[in-house]
C-alpha positions as CSV (number, residue, x, y, z in Angstrom):
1,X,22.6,52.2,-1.9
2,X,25.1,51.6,0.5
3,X,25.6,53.2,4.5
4,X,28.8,53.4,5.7
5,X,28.6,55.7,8.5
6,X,25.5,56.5,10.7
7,X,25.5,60.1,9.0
8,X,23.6,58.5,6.1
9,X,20.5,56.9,7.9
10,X,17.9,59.2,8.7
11,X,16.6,60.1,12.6
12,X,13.8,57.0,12.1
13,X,16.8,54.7,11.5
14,X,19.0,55.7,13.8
15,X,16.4,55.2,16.4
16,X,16.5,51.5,15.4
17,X,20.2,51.2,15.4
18,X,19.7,52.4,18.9
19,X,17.2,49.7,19.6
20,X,19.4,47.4,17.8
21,X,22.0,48.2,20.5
22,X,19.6,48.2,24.0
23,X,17.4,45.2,22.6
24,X,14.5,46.6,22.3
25,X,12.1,47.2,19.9
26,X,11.0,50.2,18.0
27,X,7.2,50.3,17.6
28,X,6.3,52.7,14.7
29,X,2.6,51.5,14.4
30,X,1.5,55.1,15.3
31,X,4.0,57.3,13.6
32,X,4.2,57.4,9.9
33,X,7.8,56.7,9.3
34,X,9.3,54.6,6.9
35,X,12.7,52.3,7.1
36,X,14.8,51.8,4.2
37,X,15.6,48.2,3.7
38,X,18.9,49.0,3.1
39,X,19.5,50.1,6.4
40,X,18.3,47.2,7.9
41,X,20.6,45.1,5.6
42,X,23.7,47.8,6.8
43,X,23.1,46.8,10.3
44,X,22.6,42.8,9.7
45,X,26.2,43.2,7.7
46,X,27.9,45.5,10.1
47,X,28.1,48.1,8.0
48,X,29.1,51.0,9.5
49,X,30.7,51.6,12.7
50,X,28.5,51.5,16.0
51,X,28.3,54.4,18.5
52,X,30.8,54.4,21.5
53,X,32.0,50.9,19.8
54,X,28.9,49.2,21.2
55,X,28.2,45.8,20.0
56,X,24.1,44.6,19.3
57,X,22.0,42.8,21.3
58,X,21.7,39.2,21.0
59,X,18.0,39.6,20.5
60,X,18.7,41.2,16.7
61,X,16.7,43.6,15.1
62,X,13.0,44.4,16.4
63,X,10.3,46.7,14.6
64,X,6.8,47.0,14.4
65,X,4.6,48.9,12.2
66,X,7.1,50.1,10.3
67,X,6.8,50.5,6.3
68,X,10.0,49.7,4.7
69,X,10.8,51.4,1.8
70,X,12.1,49.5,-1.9
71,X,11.4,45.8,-0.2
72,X,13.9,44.2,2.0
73,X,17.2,42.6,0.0
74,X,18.8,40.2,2.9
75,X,19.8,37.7,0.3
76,X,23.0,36.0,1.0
77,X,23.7,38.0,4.2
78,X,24.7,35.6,7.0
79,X,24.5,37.0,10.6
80,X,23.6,35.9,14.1
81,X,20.9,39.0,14.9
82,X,17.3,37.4,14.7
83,X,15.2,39.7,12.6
84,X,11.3,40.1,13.7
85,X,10.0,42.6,11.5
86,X,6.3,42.7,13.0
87,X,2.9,43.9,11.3
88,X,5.2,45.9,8.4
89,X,4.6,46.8,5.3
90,X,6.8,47.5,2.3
91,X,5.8,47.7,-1.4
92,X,8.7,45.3,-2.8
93,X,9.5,42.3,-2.7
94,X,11.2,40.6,0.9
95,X,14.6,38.0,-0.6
96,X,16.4,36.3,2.0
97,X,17.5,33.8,-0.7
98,X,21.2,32.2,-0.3
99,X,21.1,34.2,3.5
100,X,22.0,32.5,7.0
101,X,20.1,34.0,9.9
102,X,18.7,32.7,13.1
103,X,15.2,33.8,13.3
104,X,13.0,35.4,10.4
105,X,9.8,36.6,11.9
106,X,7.9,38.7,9.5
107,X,4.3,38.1,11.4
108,X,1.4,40.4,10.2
109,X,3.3,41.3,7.2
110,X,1.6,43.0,4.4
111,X,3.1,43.1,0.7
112,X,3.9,41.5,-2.8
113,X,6.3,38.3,-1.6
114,X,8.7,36.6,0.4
115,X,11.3,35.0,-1.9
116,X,14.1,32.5,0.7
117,X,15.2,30.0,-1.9
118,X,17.6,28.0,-0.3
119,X,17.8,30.6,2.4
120,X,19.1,28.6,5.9
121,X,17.4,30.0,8.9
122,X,18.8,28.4,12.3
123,X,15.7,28.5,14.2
124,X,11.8,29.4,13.1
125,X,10.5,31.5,9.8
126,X,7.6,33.1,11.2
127,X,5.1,34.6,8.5
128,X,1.6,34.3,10.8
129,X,-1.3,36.9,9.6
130,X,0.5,37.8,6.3
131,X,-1.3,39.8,3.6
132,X,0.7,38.9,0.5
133,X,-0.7,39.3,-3.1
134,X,1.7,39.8,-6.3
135,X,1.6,38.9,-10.3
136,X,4.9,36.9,-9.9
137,X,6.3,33.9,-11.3
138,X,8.9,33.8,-7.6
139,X,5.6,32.9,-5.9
140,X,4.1,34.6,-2.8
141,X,6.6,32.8,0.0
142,X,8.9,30.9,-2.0
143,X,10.9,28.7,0.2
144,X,12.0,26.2,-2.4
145,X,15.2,24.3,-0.7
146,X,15.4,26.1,2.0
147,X,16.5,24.6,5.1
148,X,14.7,25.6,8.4
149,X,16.1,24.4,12.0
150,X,12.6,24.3,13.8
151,X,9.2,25.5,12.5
152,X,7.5,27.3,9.3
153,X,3.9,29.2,10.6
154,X,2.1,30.7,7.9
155,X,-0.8,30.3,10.0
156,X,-4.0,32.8,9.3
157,X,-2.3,34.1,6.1
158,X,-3.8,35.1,3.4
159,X,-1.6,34.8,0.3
160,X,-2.7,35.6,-3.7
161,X,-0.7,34.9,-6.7
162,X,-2.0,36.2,-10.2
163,X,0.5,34.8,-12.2
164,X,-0.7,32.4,-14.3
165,X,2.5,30.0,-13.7
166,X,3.6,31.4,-10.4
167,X,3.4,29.6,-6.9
168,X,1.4,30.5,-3.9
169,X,3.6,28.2,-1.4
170,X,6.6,26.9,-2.8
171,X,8.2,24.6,-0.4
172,X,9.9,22.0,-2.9
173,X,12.7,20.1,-1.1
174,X,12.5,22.2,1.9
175,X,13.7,21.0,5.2
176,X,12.5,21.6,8.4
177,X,13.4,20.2,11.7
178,X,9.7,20.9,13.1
179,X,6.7,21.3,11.6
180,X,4.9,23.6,8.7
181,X,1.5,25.2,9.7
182,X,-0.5,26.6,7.1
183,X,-3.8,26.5,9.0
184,X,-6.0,29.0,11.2
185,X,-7.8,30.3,8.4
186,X,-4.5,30.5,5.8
187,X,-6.1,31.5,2.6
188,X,-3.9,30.5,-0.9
189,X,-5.3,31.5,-4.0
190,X,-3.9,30.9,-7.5
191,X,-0.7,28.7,-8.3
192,X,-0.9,28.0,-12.0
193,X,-0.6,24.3,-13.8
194,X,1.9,23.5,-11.3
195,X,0.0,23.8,-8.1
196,X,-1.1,25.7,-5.6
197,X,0.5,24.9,-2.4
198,X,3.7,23.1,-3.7
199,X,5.7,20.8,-1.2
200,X,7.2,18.2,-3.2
201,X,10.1,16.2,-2.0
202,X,10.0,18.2,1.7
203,X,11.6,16.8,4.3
204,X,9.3,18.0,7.5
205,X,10.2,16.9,11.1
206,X,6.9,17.5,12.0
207,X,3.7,17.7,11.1
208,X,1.8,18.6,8.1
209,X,-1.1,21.1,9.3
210,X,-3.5,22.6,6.9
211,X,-6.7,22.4,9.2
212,X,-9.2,25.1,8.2
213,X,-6.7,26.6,5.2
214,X,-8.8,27.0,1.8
215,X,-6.9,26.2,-1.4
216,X,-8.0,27.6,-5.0
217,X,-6.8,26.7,-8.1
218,X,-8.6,27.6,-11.2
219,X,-6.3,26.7,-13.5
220,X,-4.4,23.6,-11.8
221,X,-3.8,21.4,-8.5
222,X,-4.8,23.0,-4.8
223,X,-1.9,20.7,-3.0
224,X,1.3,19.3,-4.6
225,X,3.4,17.1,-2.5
226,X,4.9,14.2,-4.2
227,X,7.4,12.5,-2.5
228,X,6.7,14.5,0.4
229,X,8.4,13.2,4.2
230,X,6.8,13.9,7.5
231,X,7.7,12.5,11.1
232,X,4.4,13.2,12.1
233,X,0.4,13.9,11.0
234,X,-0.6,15.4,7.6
235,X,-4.0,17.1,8.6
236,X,-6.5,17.9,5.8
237,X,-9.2,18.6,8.6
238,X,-12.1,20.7,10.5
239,X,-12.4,23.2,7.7
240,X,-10.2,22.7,5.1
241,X,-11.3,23.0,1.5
242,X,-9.0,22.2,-2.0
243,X,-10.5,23.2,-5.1
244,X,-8.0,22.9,-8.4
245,X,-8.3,21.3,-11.9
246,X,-5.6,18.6,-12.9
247,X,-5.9,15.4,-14.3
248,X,-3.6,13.9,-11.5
249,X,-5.2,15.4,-8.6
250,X,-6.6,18.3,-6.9
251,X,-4.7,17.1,-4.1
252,X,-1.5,15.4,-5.2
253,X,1.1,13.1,-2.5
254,X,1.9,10.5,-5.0
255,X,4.9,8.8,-2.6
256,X,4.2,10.5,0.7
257,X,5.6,9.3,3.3
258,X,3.5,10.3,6.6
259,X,5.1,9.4,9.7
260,X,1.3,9.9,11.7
261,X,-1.7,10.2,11.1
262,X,-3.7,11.3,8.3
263,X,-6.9,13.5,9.2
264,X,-9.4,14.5,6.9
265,X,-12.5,14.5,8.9
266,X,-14.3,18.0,8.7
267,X,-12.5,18.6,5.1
268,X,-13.6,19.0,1.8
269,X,-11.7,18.8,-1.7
270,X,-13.6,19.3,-5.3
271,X,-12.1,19.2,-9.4
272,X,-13.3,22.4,-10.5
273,X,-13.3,20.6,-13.9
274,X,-16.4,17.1,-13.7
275,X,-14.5,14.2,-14.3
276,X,-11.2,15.2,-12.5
277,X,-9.0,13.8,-10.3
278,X,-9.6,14.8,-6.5
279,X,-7.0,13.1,-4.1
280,X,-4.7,11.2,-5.5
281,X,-3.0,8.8,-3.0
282,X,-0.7,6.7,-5.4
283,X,2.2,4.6,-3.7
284,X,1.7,7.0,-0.6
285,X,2.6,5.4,2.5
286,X,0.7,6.6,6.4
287,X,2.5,5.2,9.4
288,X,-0.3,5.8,11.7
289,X,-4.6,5.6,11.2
290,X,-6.1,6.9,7.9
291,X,-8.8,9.0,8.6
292,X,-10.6,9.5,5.3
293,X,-14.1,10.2,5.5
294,X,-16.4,9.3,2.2
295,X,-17.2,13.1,2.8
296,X,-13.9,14.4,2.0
297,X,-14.4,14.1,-1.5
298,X,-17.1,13.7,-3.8
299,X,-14.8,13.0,-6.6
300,X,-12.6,10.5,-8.1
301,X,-9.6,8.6,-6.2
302,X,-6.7,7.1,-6.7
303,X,-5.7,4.9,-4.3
304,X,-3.5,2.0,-5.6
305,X,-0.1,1.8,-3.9
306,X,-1.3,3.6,-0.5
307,X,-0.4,1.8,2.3
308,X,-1.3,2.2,6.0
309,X,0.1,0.6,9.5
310,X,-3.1,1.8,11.3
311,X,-6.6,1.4,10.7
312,X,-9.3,3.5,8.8
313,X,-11.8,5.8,10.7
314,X,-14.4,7.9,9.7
315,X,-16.1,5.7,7.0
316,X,-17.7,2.6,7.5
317,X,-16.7,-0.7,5.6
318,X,-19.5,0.1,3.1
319,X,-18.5,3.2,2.3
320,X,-15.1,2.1,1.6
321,X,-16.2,-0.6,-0.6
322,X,-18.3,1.8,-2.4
323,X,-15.3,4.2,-3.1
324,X,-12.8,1.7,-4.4
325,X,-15.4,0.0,-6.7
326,X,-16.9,3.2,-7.8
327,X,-14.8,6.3,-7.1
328,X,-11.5,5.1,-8.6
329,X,-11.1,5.4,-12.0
330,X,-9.7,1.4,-12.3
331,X,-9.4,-1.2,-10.9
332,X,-6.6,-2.0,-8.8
333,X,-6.2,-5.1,-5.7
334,X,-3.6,-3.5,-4.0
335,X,-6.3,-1.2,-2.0
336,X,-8.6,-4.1,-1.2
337,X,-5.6,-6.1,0.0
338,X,-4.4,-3.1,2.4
339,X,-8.4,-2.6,3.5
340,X,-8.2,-6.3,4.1
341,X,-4.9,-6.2,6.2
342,X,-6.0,-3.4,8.1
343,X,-9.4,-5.0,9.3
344,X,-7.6,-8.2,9.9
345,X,-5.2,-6.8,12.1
346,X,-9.1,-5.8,14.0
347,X,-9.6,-9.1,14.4
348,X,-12.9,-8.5,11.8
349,X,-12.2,-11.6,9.9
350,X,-16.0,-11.6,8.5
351,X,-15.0,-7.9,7.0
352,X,-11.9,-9.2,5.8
353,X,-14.0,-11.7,3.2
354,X,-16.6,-9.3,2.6
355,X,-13.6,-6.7,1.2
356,X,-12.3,-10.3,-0.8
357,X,-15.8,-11.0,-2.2
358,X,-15.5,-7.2,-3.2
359,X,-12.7,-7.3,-5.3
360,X,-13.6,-10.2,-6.9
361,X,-16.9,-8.5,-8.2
362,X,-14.9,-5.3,-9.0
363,X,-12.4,-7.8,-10.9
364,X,-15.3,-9.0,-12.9
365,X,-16.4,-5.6,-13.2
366,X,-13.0,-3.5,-14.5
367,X,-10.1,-6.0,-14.5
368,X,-10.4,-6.6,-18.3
369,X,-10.6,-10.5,-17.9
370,X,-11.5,-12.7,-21.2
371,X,-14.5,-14.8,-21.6
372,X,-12.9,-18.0,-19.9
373,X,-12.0,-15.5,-17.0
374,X,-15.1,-13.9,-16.6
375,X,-17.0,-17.5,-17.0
376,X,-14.4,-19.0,-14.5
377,X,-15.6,-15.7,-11.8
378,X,-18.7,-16.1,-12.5
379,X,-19.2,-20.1,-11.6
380,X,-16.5,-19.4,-8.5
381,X,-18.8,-16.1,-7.6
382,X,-22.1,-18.1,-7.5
383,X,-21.1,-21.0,-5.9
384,X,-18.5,-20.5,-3.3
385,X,-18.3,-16.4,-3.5
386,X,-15.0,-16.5,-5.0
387,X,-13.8,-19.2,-2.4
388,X,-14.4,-16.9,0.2
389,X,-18.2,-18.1,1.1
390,X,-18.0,-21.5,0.5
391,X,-21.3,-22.3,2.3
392,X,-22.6,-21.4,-0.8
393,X,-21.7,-24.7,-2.5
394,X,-23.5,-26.4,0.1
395,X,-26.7,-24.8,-0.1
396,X,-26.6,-25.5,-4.2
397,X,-25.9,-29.3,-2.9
398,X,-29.0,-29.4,-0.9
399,X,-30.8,-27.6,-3.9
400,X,-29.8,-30.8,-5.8
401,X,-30.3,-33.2,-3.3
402,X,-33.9,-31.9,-3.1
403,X,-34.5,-32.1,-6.8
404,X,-32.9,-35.8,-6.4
405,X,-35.9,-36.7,-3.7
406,X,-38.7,-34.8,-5.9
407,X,-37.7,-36.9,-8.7
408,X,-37.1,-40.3,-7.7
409,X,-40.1,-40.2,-4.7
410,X,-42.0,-37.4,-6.6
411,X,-42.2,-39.0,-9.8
412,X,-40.2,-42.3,-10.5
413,X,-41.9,-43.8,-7.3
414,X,-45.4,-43.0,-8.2
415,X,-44.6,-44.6,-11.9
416,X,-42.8,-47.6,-11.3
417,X,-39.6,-46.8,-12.2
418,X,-38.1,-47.3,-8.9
419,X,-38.7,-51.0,-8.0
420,X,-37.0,-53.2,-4.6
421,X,-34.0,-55.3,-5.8
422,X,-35.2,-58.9,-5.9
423,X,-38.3,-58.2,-5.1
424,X,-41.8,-57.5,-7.1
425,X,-43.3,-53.8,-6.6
426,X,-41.6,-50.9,-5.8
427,X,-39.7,-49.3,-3.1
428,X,-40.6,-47.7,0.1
429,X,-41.4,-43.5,0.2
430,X,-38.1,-44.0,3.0
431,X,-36.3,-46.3,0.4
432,X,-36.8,-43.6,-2.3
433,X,-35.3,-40.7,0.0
434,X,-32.4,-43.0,0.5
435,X,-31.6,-43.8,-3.1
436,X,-31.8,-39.5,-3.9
437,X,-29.3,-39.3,-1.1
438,X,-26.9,-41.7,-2.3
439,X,-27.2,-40.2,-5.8
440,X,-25.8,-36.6,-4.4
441,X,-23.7,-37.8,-1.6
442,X,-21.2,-40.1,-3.9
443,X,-18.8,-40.9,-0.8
444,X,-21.8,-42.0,1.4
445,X,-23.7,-45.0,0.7
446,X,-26.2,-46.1,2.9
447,X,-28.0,-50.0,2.3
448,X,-31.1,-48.0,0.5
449,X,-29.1,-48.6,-3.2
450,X,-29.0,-52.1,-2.2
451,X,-32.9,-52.3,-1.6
452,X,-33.8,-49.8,-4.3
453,X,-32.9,-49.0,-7.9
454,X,-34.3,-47.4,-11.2
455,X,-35.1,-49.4,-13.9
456,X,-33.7,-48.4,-17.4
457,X,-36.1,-50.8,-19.2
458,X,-38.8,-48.2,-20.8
459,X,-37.6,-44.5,-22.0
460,X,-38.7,-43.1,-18.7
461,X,-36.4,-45.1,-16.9
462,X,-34.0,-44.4,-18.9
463,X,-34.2,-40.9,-18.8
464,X,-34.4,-41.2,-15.2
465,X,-31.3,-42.7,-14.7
466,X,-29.5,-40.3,-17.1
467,X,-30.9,-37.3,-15.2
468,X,-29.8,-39.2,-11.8
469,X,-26.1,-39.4,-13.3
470,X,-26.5,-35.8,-14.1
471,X,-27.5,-34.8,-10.4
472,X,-24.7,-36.7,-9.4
473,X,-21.7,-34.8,-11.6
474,X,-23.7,-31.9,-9.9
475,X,-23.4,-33.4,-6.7
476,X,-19.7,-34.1,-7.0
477,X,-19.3,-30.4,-8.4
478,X,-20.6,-29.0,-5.5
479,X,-18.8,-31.0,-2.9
480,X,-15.5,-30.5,-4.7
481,X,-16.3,-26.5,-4.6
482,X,-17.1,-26.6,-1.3
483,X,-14.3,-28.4,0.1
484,X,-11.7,-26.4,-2.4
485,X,-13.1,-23.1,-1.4
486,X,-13.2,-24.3,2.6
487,X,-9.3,-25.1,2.5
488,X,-8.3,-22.0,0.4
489,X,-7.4,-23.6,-3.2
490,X,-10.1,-21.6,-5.2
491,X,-9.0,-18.4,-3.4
492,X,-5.5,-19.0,-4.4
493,X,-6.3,-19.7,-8.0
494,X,-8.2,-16.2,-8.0
């Protein structure tokens, strides 16, 4: 249907026109009388003459309460009016797709969907309160390379799909130049295989702010955003909840690119499906703190590839250690490199080998190593903790050095088989101490191998001295480890 001349709008519509022209609104929340969408498309495209020759007011068309009849078609329109269409209803379907407008506030709106693909709006989409439920594969606000000059507030909506392949959100490649708010109790239910809340490749110039919003997915991902860009936080906090199915993630920003903070304290994300994905972090990069409570999830992660320039809040050390080693689903150093970085940058350089000693057990654990690989951890792990504890070595030296003393003063002393050099009878309990310690400390001699020395000459002796040169490879092991692990060289050849 098409107006040409006011005659065809009925008394309700010319009211608005009216409005249209003073710059006020027309509140209808009390009268039951509907609005054609067509006539509000005929006045966004000029399309009839206007009364006296009048021009509209800058401040576009304004109704509340209205119902509008047959949905709203503005697709492809371009015109300067902002539209705030307030606490309406219609029973069709809202398309601004292809159109140019300056502001689009549709605020309390109740109906099937909002379909702007590619739409350009100059200033803010405004969709806060919304009741939107449809069976559509469009999506409920479908906003799919659109591009939006300031912000995109969905906040306190509540938004149903029941399409089995059909968005909730669908923001792919969107552009803002502020930021998209889906929180305040914004409710998004359904989505399909391809995900609830969809947001891959965005471009936000803001923030990211889903706190308190619950997600549900039976039948795939809560959160898509791969490859997702914003200049400031991505908040997953104080209330939210994600529950999908998908073997890459309930919540999926493989790529992101967060230009704050990431907040999760307060939220909660769950695999509907045991054995599931939950957040899935891949090659995601956070330019400020991570804050990523244990809490958040009591599910899988994957983490290899994030990266972070701040530090990590909300879970202690432990916690983290526990979730790369046992909530991933393989192993991977990357993470425990970028823990590392970010406690060393702390100043925590104890942490920093605790994380190292970490990865090297999880190494041992999941990194498919062969036998010599898994011997070689194994002797590094228990002597020098992987070259990171190389103290270790030095308590396994004194262990030896001990066993050198109970020997040669415990038992060669007592039967002879430690006598003085050049001298009849055997050496002194001090002489015996000194001849164990010159055993296990090869590049100290003291004068006590000069007055005292095992005799080969019966098997005992013999025996003796062979377990003496054995202590000594031991000796010379242990040294070796220790000073290797002390200046770095077993760490490097880990």
């Amino acid at each position: 249907m098409a107006f040409s001349t006011l005659a065809d709008l009925t008394n309700t519509e010319r009211r608005l026109v009216d409005a249209v022209l003073a710059g006020t609104e027309l509140d209808l929340s009390t009268e039951d009388r509907p609005v054609r969408g067509e006539a509000i498309r005929s006045i966004l495209l000029d399309g009839f003459p206007w009364p006296d020759g009048r021009s509209p007011d800058p401040r576009g068309v304004r109704l509340r309460g209205a119902t509008i009849e047959d949905g709203l078609d503005l697709a492809e329109i371009t015109s300067a009016l902002p539209v705030r269409l307030v606490d309406c209803r219609t029973t069709g379907t809202v398309r601004l797709s292809g159109s140019r407008l300056s502001t689009v506030d549709l605020s309390g709106l109740a109906g099937p969907n909002v379909v702007a693909v590619e739409a350009g709006i100059e200033r803010s989409l405004l969709l806060i309160g919304a009741r939107l439920s449809c069976d559509s594969a469009e999506g409920v606000v479908n906003l799919g390379g659109a591009r939006i000059g300031s912000v995109v507030d969905l906040s306190g909506s509540q938004l149903t799909n029941r399409h089995r392949e059909g968005p909730v959100f669908h923001g792919n490649n969107l552009r803002t130049g502020s930021g998209v708010f889906l929180n305040r109790g914004f409710r998004a239910e359904g989505g399909g295989g391809l995900g609830t809340v969809r947001l891959s490749g965005a471009e936000l110039g803001g923030q990211l702010n889903l706190t308190g919003a619950w997600l549900a997915n039976l039948h795939g991902p809560a959160l898509v955003a791969d490859y997702l860009s914003t200049r400031s936080n991505l908040m997953l906090n104080q209330g939210f909840r994600a529950e999908g199915r998908h073997e890459t993630g309930s919540i999926r920003l493989v790529g992101a690119r967060i230009g704050g903070r990431m907040m999760c304290e307060g939220g909660h994300a769950f695999a509907v499906r045991a054995g599931d994905l939950v957040l899935n972090l891949s090659q995601a990069h956070v330019t400020g703190d991570l804050l990523l409570p244990a809490s958040f999830t009591p599910g899988l992660l994957r983490l290899d590839g994030l990266t972070y320039d701040g530090a990590v809040r909300y879970a202690s050390l432990a916690e983290w250690l526990e979730m790369l080693a046992r909530r991933t689903s393989h192993y991977a150093s990357q993470p425990y490199f970028q823990l590392a970085k970010a406690h060393r940058g702390t100043g925590h350089e104890r942490d920093v080998r605790r994380i190292h000693v970490a990865r090297q057990r999880d190494l041992l654990r999941r990194g498919g190593l062969d036998w010599w690989g898994r011997l070689w951890h194994r002797i590094t792990g228990l002597t020098v903790g992987y070259g990171y504890r190389p103290a270790i070595a030095l308590l396994w030296w004194a262990g030896v050095f001990l066993l050198a003393v109970l020997l040669i003063a415990g038992f060669a002393g007592p039967a002879g088989l430690a006598v003085r050099v050049g001298a009849a009878g055997g050496c002194s309990v001090v002489d015996q101490v000194g001849l164990a310690l010159d055993t296990t400390v090869p590049l100290l001699k003291s004068t006590a191998q000069q007055r005292c020395q095992l005799v080969p000459d019966s098997a005992g002796g013999t025996a003796m001295v062979a377990v003496s040169w054995v202590l000594q490879a031991l000796a010379w092991a242990f040294l070796t480890l220790f000073v290797a692990g002390f200046t770095g060289l077993v760490r490097r050849s880990s």
